[in-house]
Every structure is written in C-alpha cells, then in structure tokens.
C-alpha positions as CSV (number, residue, x, y, z in Angstrom):
1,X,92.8,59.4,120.6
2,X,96.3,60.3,122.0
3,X,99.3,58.4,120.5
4,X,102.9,58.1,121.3
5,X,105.6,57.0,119.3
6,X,109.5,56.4,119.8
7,X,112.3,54.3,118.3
8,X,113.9,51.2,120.4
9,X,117.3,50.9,118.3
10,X,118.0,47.4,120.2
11,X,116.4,44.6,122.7
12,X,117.5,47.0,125.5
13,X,115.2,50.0,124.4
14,X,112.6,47.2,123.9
15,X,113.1,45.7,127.8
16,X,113.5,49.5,128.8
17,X,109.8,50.2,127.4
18,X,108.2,47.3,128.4
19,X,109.5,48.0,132.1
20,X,107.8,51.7,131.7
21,X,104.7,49.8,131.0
22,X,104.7,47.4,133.8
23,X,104.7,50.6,135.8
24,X,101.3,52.1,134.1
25,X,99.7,48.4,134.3
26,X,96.0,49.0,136.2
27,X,93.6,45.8,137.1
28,X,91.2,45.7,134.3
29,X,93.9,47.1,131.6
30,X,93.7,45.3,127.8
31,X,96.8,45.8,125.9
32,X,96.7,44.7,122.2
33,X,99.8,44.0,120.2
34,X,99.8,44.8,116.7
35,X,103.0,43.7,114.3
36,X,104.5,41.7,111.7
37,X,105.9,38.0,112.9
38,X,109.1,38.9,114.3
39,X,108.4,42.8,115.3
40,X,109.0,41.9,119.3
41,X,105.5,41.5,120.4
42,X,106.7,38.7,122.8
43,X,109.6,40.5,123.4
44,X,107.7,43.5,124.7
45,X,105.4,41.2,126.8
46,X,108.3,39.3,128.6
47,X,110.0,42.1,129.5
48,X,106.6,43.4,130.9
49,X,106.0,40.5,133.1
50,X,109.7,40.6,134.3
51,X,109.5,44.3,135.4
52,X,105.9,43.3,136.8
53,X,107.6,40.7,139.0
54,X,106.9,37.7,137.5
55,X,110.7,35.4,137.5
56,X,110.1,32.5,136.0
57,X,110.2,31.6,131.6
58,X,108.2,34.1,129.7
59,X,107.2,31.5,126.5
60,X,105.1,32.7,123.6
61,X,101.3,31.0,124.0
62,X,101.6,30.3,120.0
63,X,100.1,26.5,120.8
64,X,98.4,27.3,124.1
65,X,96.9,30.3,123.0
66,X,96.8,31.9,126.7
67,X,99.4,31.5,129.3
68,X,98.7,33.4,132.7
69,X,100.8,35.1,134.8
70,X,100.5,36.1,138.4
71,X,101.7,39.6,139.3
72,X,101.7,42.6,141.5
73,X,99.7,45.6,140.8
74,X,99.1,48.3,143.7
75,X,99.8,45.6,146.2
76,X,96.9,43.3,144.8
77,X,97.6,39.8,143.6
78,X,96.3,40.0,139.6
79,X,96.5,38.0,136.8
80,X,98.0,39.1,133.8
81,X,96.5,37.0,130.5
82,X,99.2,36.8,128.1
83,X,97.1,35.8,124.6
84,X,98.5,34.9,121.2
85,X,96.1,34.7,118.3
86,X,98.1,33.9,115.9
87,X,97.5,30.2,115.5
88,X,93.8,30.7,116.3
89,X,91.4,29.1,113.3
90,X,88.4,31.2,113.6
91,X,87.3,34.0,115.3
92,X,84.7,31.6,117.5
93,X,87.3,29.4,118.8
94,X,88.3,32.9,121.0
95,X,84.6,32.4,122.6
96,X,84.4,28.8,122.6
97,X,87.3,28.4,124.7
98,X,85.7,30.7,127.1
99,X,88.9,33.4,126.8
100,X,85.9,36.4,127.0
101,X,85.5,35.9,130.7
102,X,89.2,37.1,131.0
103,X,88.2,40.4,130.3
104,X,87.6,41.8,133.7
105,X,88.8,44.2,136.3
106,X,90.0,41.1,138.1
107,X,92.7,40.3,135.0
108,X,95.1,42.4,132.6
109,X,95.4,41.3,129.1
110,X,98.0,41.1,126.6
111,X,97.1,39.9,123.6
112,X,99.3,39.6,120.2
113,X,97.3,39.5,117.1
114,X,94.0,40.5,118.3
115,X,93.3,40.7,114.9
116,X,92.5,37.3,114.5
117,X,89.7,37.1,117.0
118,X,87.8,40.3,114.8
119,X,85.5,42.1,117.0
120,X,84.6,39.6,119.2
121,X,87.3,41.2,121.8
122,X,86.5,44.2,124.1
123,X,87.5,47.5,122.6
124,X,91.3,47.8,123.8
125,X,92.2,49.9,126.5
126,X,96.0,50.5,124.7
127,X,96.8,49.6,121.0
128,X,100.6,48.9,120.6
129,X,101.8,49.1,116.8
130,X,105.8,47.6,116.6
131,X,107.1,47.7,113.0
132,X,110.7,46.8,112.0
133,X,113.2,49.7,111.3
134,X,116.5,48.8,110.6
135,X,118.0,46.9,113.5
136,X,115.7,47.9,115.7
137,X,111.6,48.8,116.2
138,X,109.7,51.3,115.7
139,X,106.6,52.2,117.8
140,X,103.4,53.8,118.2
141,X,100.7,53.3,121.3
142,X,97.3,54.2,120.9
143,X,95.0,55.2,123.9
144,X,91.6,54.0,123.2
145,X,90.2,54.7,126.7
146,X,90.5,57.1,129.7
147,X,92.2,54.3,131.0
148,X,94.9,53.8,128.2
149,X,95.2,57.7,127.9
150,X,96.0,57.9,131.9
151,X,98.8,54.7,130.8
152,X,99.9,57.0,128.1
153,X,100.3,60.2,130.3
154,X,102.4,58.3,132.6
155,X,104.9,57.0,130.0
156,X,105.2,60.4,128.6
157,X,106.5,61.7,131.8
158,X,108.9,59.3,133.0
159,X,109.8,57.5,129.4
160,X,113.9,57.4,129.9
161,X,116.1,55.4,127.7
C-alpha cells in the first residue's frame, strides 16, 4: 500500500490539494474520506468539484445523503457521487436506497464517513485520512488499488503549494 502525507497549514493548502486531485480523478475512481466532524472532508470535496469544473454551490449531503455532480474527466461527461454517511442509521439503508449501483466506471465517488455503511461499500480505490493540527490539517492518502496508486504517483510529481 503506498501512502502520502503532507500538512495544509490553511483552507488555501486544502483548495490547493483538492485541485491536485481533480487532476488525478479517472471514471470509475472511489475516494473515501476519513476524519473527525470538522477535519475538512467537505472542504476537500468542494474544492475538488470546483477545480473539476463544476460552478455552482458545493453543499454537504448530511440530509440528502448523496448529491451528484456533473463533471469533466478526459473530455467525457461523468458523474461524480458526492456521499455523506454520517447521518445514515444502518449500514442497510446504504443498499436499500440503491446507492451500490453508483459504484461503476460510469461514476466517481466521494464518500465522507464510509465508515458508517461497514463493508457493504466497494474496497476504496483512495483512502483520505484529514486530522486537525493546529490551525490547519494534517493528511495521509492511502492507495488501495492500481488505480489509487497511479492517483497517488501523479500527486507526488506535481504536488506544489
């Protein structure tokens, strides 16, 4: 497993990585957000979505659980699933509201506590751990795939803050 880890002092270092990741996104991709309330889960994914193209509001999908997005990926039209967990009440709620068909090579997903759906999610392709340090955040990715490790190759070679 190949990890990667930096410090993002402010919001700025938060929208600067999130921007990197737009630039690794690949159809198919499941990105899993791991972190305390308040470690910038959302924060990461709307400045993902912005740098992905998407203009519009970027709102956390506490009630909705699952807000989608369309974006731009290699030209193609996709569209990113933006998940939050949080407020889920059991793990079968994830299946019952059908939320498994998502994961496909026709949608990304981003999903903040994946925790609460256990293991009835895919295995994630990218495992992103935010923790609070100070004022800012402190970060470690995990590649769990070829997929993520290829996203994590990338973002070692043209991470700039």
């Amino acid at each position: 497993m190949q990890r990667w880890t930096t410090q993002l002092p402010d919001e700025t270092s938060t929208q600067t990585l999130g921007a990197a990741l737009a630039r690794m996104l690949t159809p198919g991709l499941k990105i899993y957000l791991h972190g305390e309330l308040g470690a910038g889960k959302t924060s990461l994914t709307r400045a993902l979505l912005q740098a992905a193209g998407h203009s519009g509001r970027v709102k956390s999908p506490t009630y909705t659980l699952v807000e989608p997005y369309a974006i731009s990926v290699a030209g193609k039209t996709l569209s990113l699933m933006h998940f939050d967990l949080y407020r889920m009440g059991s793990p079968e709620e994830f299946i019952d509201a059908g939320f498994r068909e998502y994961f496909d090579s026709d949608h990304l997903c981003v999903v903040e506590w994946p925790e609460q759906a256990k293991d009835l999610l895919p295995p994630a392709d990218l495992d992103v751990f935010l923790s609070v340090a100070g004022e800012g955040r402190a970060v470690e990715l995990r590649a769990n795939s070829e997929q993520g490790t290829t996203c994590l190759n990338h973002l070692d070679l043209h991470w700039t803050r």
